[in-house]
C-alpha positions in Angstrom: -142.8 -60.5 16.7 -142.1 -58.0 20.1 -141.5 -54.7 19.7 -138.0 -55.1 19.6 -137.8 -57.9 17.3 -140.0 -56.6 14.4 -138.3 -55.0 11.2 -137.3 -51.1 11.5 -136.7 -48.6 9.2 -132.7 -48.0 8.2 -131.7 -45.0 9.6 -129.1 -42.5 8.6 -126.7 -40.2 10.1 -129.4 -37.3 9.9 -132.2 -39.3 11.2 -134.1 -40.3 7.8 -134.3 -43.1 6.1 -132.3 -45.0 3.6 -132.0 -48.0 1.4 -128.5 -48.0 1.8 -127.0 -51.1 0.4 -124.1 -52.5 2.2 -121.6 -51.5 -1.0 -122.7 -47.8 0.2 -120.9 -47.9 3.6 -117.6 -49.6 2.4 -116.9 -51.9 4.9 -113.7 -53.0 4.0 -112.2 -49.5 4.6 -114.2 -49.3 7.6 -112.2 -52.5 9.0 -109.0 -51.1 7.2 -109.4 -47.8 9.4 -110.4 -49.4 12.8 -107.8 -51.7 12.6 -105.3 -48.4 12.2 -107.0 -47.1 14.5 -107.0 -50.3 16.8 -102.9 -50.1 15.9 -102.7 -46.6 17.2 -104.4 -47.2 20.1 -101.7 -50.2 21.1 -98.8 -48.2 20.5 -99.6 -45.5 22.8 -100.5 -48.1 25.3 -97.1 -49.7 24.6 -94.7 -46.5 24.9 -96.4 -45.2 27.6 -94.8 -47.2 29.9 -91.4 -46.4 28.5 -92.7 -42.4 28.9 -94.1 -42.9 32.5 -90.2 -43.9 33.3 -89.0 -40.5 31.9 -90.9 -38.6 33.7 -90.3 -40.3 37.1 -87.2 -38.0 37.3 -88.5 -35.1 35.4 -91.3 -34.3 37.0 -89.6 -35.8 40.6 -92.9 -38.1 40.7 -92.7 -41.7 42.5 -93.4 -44.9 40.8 -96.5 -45.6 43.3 -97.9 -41.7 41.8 -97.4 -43.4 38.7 -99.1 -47.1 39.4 -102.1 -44.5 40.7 -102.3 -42.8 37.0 -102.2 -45.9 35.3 -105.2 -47.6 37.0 -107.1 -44.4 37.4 -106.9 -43.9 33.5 -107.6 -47.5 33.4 -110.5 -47.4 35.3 -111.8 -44.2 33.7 -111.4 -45.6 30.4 -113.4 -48.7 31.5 -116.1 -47.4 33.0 -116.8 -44.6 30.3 -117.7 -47.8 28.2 -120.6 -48.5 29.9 -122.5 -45.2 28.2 -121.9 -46.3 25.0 -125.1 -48.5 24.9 -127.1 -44.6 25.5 -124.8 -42.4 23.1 -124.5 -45.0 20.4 -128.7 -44.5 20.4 -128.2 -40.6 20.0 -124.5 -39.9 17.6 -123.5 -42.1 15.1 -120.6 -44.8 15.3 -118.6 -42.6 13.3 -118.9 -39.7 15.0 -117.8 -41.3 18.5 -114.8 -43.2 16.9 -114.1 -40.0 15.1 -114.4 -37.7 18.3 -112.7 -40.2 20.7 -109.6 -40.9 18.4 -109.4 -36.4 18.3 -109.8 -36.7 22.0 -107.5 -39.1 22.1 -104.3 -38.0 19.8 -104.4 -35.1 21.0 -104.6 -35.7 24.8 -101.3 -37.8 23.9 -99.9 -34.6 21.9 -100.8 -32.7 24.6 -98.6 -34.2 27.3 -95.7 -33.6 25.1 -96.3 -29.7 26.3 -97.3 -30.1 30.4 -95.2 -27.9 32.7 -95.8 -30.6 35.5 -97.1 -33.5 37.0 -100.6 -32.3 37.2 -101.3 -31.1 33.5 -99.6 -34.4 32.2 -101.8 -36.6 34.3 -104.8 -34.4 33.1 -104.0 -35.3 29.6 -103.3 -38.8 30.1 -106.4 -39.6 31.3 -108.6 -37.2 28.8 -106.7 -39.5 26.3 -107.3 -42.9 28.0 -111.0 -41.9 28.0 -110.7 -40.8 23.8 -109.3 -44.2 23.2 -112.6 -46.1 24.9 -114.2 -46.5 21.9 -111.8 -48.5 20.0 -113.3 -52.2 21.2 -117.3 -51.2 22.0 -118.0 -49.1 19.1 -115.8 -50.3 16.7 -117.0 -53.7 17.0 -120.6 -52.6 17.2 -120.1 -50.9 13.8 -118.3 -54.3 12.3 -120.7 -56.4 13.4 -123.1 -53.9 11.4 -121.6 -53.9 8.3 -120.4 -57.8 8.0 -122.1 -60.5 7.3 -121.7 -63.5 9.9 -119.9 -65.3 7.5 -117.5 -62.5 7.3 -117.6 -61.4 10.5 -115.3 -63.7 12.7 -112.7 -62.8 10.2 -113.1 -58.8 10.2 -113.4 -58.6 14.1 -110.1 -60.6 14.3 -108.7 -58.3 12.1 -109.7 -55.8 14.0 -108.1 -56.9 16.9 -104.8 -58.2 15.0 -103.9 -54.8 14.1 -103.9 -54.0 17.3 -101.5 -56.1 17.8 -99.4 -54.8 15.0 -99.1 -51.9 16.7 -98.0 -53.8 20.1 -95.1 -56.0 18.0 -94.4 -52.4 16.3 -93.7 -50.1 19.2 -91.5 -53.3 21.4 -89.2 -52.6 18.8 -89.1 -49.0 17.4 -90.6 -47.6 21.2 -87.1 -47.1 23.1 -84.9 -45.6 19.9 -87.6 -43.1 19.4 -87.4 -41.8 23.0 -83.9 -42.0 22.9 -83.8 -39.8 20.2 -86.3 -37.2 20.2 -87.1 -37.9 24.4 -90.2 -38.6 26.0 -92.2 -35.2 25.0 -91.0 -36.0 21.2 -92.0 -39.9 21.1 -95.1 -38.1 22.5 -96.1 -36.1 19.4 -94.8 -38.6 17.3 -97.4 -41.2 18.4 -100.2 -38.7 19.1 -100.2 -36.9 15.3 -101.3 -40.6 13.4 -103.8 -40.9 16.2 -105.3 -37.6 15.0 -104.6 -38.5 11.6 -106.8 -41.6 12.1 -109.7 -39.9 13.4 -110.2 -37.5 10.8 -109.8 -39.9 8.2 -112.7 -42.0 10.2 -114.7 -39.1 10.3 -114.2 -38.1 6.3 -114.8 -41.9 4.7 -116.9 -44.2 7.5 -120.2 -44.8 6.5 -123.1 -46.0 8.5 -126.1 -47.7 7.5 -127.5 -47.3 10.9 -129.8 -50.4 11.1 -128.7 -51.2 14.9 -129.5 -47.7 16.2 -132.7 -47.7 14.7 -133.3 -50.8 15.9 -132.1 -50.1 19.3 -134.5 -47.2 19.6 -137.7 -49.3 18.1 -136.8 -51.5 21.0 -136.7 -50.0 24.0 -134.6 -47.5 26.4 -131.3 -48.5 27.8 -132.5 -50.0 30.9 -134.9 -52.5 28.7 -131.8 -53.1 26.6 -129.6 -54.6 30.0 -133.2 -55.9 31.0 -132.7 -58.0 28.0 -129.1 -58.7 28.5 -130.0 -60.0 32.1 -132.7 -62.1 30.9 -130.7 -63.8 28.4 -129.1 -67.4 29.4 -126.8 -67.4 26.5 -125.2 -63.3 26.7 -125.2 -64.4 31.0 -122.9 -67.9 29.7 -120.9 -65.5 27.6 -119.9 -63.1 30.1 -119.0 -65.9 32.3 -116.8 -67.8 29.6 -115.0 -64.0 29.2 -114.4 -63.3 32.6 -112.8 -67.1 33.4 -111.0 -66.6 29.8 -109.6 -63.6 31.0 -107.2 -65.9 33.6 -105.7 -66.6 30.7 -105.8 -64.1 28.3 -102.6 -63.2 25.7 -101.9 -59.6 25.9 -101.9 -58.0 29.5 -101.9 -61.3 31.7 -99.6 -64.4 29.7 -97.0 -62.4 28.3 -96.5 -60.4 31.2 -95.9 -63.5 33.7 -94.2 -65.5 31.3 -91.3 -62.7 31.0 -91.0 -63.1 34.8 -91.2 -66.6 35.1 -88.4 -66.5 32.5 -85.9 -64.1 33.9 -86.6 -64.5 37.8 -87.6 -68.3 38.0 -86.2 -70.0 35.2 -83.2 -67.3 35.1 -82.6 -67.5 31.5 -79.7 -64.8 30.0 -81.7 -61.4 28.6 -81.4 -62.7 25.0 -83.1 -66.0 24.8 -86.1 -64.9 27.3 -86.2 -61.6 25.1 -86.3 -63.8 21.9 -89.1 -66.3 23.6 -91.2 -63.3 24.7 -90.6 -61.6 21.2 -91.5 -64.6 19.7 -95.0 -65.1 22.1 -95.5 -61.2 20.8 -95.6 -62.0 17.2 -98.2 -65.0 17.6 -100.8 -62.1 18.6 -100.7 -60.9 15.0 -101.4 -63.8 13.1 -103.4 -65.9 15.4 -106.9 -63.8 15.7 -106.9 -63.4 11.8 -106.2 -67.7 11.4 -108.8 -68.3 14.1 -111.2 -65.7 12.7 -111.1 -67.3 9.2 -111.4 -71.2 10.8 -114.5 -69.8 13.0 -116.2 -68.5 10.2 -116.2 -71.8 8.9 -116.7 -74.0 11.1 -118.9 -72.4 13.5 -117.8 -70.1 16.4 -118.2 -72.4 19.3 -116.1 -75.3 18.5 -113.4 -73.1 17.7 -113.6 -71.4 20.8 -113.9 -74.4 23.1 -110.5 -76.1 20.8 -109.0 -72.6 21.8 -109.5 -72.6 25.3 -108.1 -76.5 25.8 -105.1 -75.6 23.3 -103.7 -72.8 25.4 -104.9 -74.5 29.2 -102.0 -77.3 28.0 -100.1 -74.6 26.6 -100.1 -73.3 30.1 -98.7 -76.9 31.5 -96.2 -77.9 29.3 -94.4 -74.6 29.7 -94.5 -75.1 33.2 -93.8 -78.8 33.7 -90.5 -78.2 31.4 -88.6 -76.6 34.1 -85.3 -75.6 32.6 -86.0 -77.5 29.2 -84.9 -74.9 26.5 -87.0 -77.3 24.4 -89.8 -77.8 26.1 -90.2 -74.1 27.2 -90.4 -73.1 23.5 -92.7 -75.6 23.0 -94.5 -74.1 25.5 -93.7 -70.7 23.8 -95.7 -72.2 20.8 -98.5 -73.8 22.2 -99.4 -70.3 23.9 -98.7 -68.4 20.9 -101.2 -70.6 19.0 -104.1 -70.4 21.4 -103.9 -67.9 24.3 -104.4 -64.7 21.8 -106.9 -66.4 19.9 -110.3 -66.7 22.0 -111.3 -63.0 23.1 -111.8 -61.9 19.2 -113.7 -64.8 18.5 -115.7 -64.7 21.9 -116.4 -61.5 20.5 -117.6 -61.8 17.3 -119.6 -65.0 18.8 -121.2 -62.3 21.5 -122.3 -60.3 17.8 -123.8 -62.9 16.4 -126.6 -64.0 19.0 -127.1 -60.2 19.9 -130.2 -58.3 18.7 -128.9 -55.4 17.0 -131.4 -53.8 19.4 -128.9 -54.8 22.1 -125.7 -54.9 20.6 -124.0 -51.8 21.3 -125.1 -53.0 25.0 -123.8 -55.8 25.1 -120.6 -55.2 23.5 -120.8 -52.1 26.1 -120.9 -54.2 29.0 -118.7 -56.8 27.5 -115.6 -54.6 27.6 -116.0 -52.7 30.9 -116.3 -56.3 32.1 -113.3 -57.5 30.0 -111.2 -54.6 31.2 -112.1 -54.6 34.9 -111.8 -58.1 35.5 -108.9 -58.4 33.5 -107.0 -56.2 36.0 -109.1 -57.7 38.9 -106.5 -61.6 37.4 -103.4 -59.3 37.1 -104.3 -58.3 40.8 -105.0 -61.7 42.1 -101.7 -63.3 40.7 -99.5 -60.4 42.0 -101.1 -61.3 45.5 -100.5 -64.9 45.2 -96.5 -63.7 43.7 -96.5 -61.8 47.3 -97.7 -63.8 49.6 -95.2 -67.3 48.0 -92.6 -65.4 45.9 -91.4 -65.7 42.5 -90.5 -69.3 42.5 -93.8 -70.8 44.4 -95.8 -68.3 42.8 -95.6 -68.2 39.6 -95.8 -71.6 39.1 -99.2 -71.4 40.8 -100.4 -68.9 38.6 -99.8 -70.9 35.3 -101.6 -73.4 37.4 -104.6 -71.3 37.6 -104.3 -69.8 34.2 -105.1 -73.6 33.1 -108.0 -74.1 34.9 -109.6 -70.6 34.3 -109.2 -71.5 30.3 -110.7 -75.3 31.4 -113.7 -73.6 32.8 -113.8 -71.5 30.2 -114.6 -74.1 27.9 -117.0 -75.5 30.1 -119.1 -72.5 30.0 -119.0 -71.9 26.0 -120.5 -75.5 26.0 -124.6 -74.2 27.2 -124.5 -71.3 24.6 -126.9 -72.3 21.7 -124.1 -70.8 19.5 -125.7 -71.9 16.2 -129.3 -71.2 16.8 -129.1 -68.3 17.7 -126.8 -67.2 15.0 -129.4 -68.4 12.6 -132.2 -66.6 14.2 -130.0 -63.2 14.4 -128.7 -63.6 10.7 -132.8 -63.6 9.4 -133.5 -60.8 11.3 -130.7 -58.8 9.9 -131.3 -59.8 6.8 -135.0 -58.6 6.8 -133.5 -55.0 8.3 -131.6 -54.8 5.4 -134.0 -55.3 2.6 -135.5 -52.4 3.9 
């Protein structure tokens, strides 16, 4: 065996070793906590907006300041994930999710109290950057504690309660500024971020298998050396950077509202029901597709996925006017366009080393995130350049053919083998 493939000793929080059975680091309330957590994390991201247009007249701040705070917090947030892969080797999963979610209530608390512009815009991006950890770490530390027979499931999980917390704040978001205002709605969503984190940092345990195998192998650099090297991680990135075309939350439901109202030009109520009802989809569908997945291998699932929602795509735009066949279009979306990043996910832990795992989940999500909003980009241009009713119906267009491609590029990843190979050699850390 290499260096980095050869058993290592279990390592705990204070650097000794352990035979810390799997029962000893409760993983069940480590999911039950992320997924919280992941909640949390959505709802801020959810009400922000709804804050961001309070301010606009309180702090006498233009909408274009306010696009610039968004994608600088954004960006910030992204790019900070990239040093998880060196400070997962040197503090403990827990610690960062526990420091990150302080960081990150109470940046959002914080704002509640900013004299101006400035201070606010401070916070909010000291709050974006507490929230990083949610996807790289959290995952990492799942994909620790799970089996891969278990794992699809808890990742989507994971993810689904994120979710929750989206479908949540739609509904609650506006009443609650309305009636305690924007610095109010504030506190109230940054005190169960807070809450979160401290219970993270009081009952999370760590076996710490994956940073002690991550040190036995290598530095950082030989870590994305290894990523680099690696046909099937290189497919992987590739499959989640086409996916992202067509990705639920943050791409679909934000041009389907449009196409609805400005292109279609359905009444408020029935395209607010149709996009409520897309919404909701995000909660069940991970957790279905995570349980299927873990059954019957990652891979098909995620290739069924990708096809599902790229005709999802054209029959909602081939129904014109259709009441009909636009919810049918609703459905078909619902079913499959939230479904393939958690599994691509817990696919991308299963042919990891866990000597490169908080790596390449690390360079997973800063590509996720920053090619995500590289799409969003990319459509609005097209919407610019052709207006609403030529342009949106070209972006549907492409959001089918990114999610063909997609497919196409799941089909080289050796998806079974290497699950098989990864699963014995976790299994061997763990007797130890």
């Amino acid at each position: 065996m290499s260096r980095a493939e050869s058993p290592t000793p279990v390592a705990t929080e204070s650097g000794s070793t352990t035979g810390a059975s799997i029962a000893d680091v409760r993983p069940a309330w480590s999911l039950w906590l992320l997924s919280i957590a992941h909640a949390v994390n959505h709802a801020q991201a959810v009400i922000l907006p709804l804050i961001y247009l309070k301010i606009t007249d309180d702090f006498h701040v233009g909408v274009d300041t306010i696009a610039f705070l968004a994608a600088g917090g954004a960006f910030a947030a992204g790019v900070v994930q990239l040093s998880f892969a060196s400070l997962t080797r040197l503090v403990s999963r827990r610690k960062m999710l526990g420091a990150g979610g302080l960081l990150f209530g109470g940046g959002f608390v914080a704002q509640a109290f900013s004299p101006g512009f400035p201070i606010f815009a401070i916070t909010n991006v000291l709050s974006r950057i507490g929230g990083s950890p949610q996807h790289p770490v959290g995952n990492g530390l799942l994909a620790e504690q799970f089996p891969p027979e278990r794992r699809g499931f808890a990742i989507s999980a994971h993810i689904s309660g994120g979710n929750v917390g989206t479908v949540v704040v739609a509904l609650i978001g506006a009443p609650v500024i309305a009636m305690f205002g924007w610095r109010g709605a504030a506190i109230v969503f940054g005190i169960p971020a807070l809450a979160i984190a401290v219970a993270i940092l009081l009952l999370v345990r760590e076996r710490g298998t994956d940073r002690a195998a991550a040190v036995a192998g290598g530095s950082v650099r030989d870590a994305y050396r290894a990523i680099a090297r690696d046909r099937d991680l290189r497919w992987l990135y590739l499959t989640s950077i086409l996916g992202g075309g067509g990705r639920g939350l943050g791409v679909v439901n934000l041009f389907v509202l449009i196409y609805l109202t400005k292109v279609i030009g359905l009444g408020e109520s029935l395209s607010g029901l149709m996009y409520g009802a897309l919404i909701v989809f995000s909660v069940p569908m991970p957790l279905i597709a995570g349980w299927l997945s873990d059954r019957i291998g990652r891979k098909p699932l995620i290739i069924g996925v990708y096809l599902g929602g790229a005709i999802g795509f054209v029959v909602f735009l081939i129904s014109g006017s259709s009441v009909v066949g636009l919810w049918a279009g609703i459905l078909l979306m619902g079913l499959f366009s939230f479904a393939e990043s958690p599994q691509l996910q817990a696919l991308l832990a299963d042919i990891a080393r866990p000597s490169i795992r908080d790596a390449t989940f690390a360079l997973y999500f800063t590509l996720a995130f920053g090619v995500g909003s590289l799409w969003v980009a990319i459509y609005g241009a097209i919407i610019g350049v052709a207006g609403n009713a030529a342009g949106l119906p070209i972006v549907f267009v492409l959001m089918a053919v990114t999610f063909v491609l997609a497919a196409l590029g799941t089909v080289p990843i050796r998806a079974d083998q290497r699950a098989h190979e990864n699963a014995a050699h976790e299994s061997s850390l763990a007797e130890l």
